[in-house]
N, C-alpha and C positions, 0 to 999 in steps of 0.2 A: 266550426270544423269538428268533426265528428273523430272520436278515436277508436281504433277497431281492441275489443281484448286479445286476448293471445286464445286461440283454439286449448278448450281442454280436450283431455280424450275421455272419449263418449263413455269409458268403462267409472273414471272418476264422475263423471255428473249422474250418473245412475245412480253412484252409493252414497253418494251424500245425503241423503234420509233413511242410508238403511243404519239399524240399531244392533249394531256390533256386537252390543252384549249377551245377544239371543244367541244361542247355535240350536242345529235339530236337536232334537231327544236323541239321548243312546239308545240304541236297540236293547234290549230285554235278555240277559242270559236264557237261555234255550229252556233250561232245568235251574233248579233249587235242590240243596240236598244239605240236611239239619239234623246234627248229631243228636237222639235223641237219652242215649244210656252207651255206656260203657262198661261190660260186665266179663268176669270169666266164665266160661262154659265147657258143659261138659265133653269129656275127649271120647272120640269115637273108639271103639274097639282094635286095638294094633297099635295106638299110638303113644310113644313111649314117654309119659308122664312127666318122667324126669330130666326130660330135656328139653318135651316140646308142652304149650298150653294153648287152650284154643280160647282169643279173644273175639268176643261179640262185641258188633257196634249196631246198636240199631238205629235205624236209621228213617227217613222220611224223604220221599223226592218227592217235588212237586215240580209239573212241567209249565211251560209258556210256550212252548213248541207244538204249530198247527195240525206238523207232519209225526208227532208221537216222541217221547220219550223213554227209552229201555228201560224196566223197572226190574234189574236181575243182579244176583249176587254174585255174577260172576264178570261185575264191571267194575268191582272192587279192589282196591288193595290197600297197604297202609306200609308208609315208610317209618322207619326205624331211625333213630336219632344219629346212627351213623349212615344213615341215607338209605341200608338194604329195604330192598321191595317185597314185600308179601301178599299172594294173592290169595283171594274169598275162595272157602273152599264148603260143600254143603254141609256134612255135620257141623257140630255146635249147638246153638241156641235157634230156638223157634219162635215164632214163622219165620223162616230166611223169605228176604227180598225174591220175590219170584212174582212175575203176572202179565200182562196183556200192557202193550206199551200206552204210555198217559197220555192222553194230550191236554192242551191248555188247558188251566185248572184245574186240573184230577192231579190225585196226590195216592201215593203208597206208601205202607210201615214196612217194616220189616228188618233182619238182622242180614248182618253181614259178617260169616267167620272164620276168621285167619288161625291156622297152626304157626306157632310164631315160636323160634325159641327162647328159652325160660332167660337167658342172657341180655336178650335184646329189650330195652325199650322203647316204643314208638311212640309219634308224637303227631302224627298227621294219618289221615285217611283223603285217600285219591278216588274219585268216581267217575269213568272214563266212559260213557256209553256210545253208540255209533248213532248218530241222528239220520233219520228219513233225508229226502230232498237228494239234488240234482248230481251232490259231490257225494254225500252218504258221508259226510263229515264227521270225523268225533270231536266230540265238546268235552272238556274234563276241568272236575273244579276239585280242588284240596279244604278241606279243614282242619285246622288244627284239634287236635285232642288235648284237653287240657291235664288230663294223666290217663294209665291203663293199667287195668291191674299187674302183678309181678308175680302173680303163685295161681296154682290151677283154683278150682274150687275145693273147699274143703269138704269131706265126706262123712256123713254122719253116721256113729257109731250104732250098731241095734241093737238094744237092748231086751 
């Protein structure tokens, strides 16, 4: 006499040789962006010294993204240790982040710099750009700043 098994279902007899511990790869962040100096820089004309300094961060994005990466200093900003937001503005330090959007594998230097006031310190930089493609999505990564200066540049005397 014959005994019938019980019916599995067809989804459990498919996986029994799959290897559970694989999953796909993560997709690839769009951009990379690599803090490369943290300096103070000089203040534009009008800007009152004493209250306000202008911090440079320069910076390096490198893209993984088909459809281009924005390589501009005005996708910047940097938070403040009580969370206020500061954004990239063009004086400061040179060359500010400025060019022709990256794609995959192409990378840019350049500086990114905030008037920040002399009270505040920050402790992260935010780079928000708007990527190519269907949504025109923005992608935004943080890094931390491991310190930033606290006083403008000092000015040398002539002698």
């Amino acid at each position: 006499m014959r005994r019938l098994l019980p019916a599995l279902p067809l989804g459990l007899l498919a996986c029994t040789a799959c290897d559970r511990s694989s999953s796909p790869p993560a997709d690839p962040a769009p951009f990379r962006i690599e803090v490369l100096e943290v300096t103070p820089c000089p203040a534009p004309p009008g800007l009152d010294t004493t209250k306000t300094r202008v911090l440079g961060v320069r910076v390096r994005v490198e893209s993984n993204h088909s459809r281009g990466v924005p390589a501009n200093y005005f996708y910047g900003s940097v938070l403040a240790t009580d969370r206020s937001r500061y954004l990239a503005e063009l004086p400061g330090c040179s060359p500010v982040l400025s060019g022709a959007p990256l794609y995959a594998g192409e990378h840019a230097d350049g500086f990114l710099n905030f008037p920040v006031p002399l009270n505040k310190q920050i402790d992260s930089l935010v780079y928000a750009p708007r990527l190519g493609g269907a949504a025109n999505q923005e992608s935004s990564l943080s890094v931390a700043l491991a310190s930033s200066p606290t006083a403008p540049p000092a000015e040398e005397d002539e002698q």
